[in-house]
C-alpha positions, -999 to +999 in steps of 0.1 A: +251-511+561+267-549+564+280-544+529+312-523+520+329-516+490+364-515+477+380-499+452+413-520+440+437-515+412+436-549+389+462-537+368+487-510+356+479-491+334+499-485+300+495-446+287+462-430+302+443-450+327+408-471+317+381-481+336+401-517+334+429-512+357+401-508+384+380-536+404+350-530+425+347-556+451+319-556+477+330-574+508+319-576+548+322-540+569+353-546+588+357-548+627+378-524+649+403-538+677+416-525+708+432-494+697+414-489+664+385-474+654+356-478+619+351-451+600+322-449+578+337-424+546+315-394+537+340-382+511+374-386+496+397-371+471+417-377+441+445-365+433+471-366+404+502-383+423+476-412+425+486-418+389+526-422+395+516-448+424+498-469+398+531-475+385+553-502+402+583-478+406+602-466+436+593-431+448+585-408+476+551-427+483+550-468+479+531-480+445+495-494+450+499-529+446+480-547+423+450-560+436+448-546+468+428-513+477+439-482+467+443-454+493+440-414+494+425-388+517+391-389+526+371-377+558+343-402+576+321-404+605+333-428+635+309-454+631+327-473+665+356-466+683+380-483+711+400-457+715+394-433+747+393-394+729+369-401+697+337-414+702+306-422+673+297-397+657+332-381+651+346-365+615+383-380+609+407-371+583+423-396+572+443-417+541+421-450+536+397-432+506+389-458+477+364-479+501+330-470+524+342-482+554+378-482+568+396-494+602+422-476+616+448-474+642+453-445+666+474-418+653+465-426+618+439-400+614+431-367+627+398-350+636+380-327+624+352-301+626+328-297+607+309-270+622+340-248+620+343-255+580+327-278+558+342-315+558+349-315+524+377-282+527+399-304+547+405-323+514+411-292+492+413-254+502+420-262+541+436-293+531+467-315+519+463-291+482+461-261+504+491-268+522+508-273+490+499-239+477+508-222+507+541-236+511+549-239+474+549-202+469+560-191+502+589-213+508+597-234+475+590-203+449+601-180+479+576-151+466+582-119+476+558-088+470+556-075+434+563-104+423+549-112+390+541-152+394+528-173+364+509-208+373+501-236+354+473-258+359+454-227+376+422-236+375+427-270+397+426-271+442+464-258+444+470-233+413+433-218+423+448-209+457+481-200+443+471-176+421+451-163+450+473-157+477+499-139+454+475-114+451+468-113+489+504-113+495+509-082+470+522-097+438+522-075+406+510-093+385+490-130+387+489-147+353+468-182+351+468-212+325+439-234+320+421-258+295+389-239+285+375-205+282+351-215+310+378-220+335+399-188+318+369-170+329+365-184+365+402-177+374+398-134+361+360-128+369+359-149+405+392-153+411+411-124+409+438-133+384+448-106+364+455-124+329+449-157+320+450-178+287+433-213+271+464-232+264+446-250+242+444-221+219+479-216+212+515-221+221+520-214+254+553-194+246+530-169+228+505-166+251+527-161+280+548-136+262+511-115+256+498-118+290+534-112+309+552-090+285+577-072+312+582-112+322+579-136+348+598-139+385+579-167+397+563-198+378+539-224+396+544-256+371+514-281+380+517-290+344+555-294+329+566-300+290+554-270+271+543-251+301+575-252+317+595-243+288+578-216+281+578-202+314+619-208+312+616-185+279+593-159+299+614-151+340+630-130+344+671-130+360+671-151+390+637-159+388+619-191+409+603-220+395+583-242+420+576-280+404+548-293+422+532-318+392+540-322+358+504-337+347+508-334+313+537-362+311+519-385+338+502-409+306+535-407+286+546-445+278+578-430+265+607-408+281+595-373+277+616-345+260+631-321+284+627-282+279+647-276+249+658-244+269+673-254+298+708-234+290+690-207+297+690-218+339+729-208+338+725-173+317+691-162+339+704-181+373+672-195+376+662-213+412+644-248+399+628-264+432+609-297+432+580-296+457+566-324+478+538-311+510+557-335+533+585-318+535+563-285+544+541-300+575+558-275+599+536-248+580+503-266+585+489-247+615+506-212+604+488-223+570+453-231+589+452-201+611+461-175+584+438-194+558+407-202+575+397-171+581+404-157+543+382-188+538+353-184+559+353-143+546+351-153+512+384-133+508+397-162+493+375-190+470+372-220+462+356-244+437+347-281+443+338-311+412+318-341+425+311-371+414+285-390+432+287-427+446+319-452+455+319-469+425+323-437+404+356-432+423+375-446+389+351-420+367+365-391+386+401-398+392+402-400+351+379-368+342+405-356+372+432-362+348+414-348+314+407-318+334+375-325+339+371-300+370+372-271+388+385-267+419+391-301+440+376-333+425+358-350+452+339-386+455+309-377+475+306-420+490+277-411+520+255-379+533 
């Protein structure tokens, strides 16, 4: 191809995302340097902390800057290389998604292989949302067995793994909260979770309360607002609660309510952690070696959502945020 494409932000969005804030620019395939290699991108991910780096606020990752390419994992084939140890033909993982062809500098990717595991689990299960499970419960909800452990947003790459290995690791009980009867249905009949509820069929509190009536210890929260608050209502004393997202306050153009129980953190001595995969990367191999396997056995599964074709990349980052998938949400850009 002599043609590439670019996905670019052309403007912040106010409330939920449009098709708007997004550009789709064809431009020239770019040329590697000494030192750099092209990447041709098979596939890439998105991911819902690409929605607080739309906004031009300071956090842990730099805002995309309007009018300029967006970025997020993806894995590619070396189209041509000037760098000694990866040659054409190569599968990188890598952080410049949102375009068809990328140049990057040594170090900033990592290769991969895809005869030992298809390419598109080192964006999900084997991956950066992988990691985040894994660490998240083991070290930032610091699950032990018996355990019962409540997660939010279950149905998605990380709470579908979560859920998972809490029953691997022995947890009592494994209690899951998604957006349709579908997905309630994947997480008990091919997942393994022993309960699980439609939060769109109730208050959360309620439902919670039914499926965990002896309580929670440990809650999961890739969702926040009424999720959160109701799994403050449901642990148990000194019970862990593991933030990792809080998707359902992403769109908000106004300051969100906090959980109107929050006294109850003092009387229960609750352990609230923020969690960001960064801060976890000394667990990636550990992660790898014990996961693979459980992977590769079918002992633990896994659900993928594709969208087809570069310039859909916009489509599936917003069905991403409706909860328009199971699983990871993937851009498939090449074969």
């Amino acid at each position: 191809m002599s043609t590439a494409t670019e996905i670019r932000l052309a403007s912040r969005p106010e409330g939920v995302p449009t098709d708007d804030n997004f550009e789709i620019v064809d431009t020239e395939v770019p040329t590697p340097g000494d030192g750099q290699i092209l990447v041709r991108n098979l596939i890439m991910s998105v991911d819902p902390a690409m929605r607080g780096r739309m906004k031009d606020v300071k956090s842990y990752a730099p805002p995309f800057q309007v009018g300029e390419v967006m970025s997020g994992g993806a894995v590619g084939e070396v189209v041509e290389s000037h760098v000694d140890d990866v040659k054409p033909g190569d599968h990188v993982l890598h952080q410049a998604g949102w375009r068809t062809h990328a140049v990057l500098d040594a170090g900033r990717y990592v290769k991969v292989d895809g005869a030992a595991a298809p390419l598109s689990t080192y964006l999900g299960v084997l991956g950066m949302p992988g990691l985040t499970a894994y660490s998240g419960l083991l070290e930032s909800a610091e699950f032990k067995p018996g355990d019962t452990v409540f997660v939010s947003g279950a149905a998605g790459a990380v709470g579908s793994l979560v859920g998972q290995l809490a029953k691997l690791k022995g947890a009592k009980r494994v209690i899951g909260s998604a957006g349709s009867a579908e997905k309630v249905r994947h997480l008990i009949d091919d997942l393994g979770f022993d309960a699980a509820f439609n939060y769109k069929d109730g208050p959360v509190a309620e439902q919670l309360h039914q499926a965990a009536p002896e309580g929670i210890d440990v809650y999961f929260d890739n969702v926040g607002g009424e999720h959160l608050e109701a799994a403050i209502d449901a642990i148990t004393v000194h019970g862990r609660i593991a933030i990792c997202g809080m998707i359902s306050t992403y769109n908000a153009t106004e300051p969100t309510p906090a959980p109107r129980n929050l006294a109850q953190v003092i009387a229960k001595r609750l352990t609230i952690r923020g969690l960001l995969v960064i801060d976890h990367w000394h667990l990636q191999q550990q992660f790898v070696t014990e996961v693979a396997p459980l992977v590769n056995s079918g002992e633990i599964k896994y659900s993928e959502t594709f969208v087809d074709g570069i310039r859909n990349a916009p489509e599936a980052f917003l069905g991403l945020l409706s909860g328009a998938n199971t699983g990871k949400m993937l851009v498939r850009i090449a074969d």
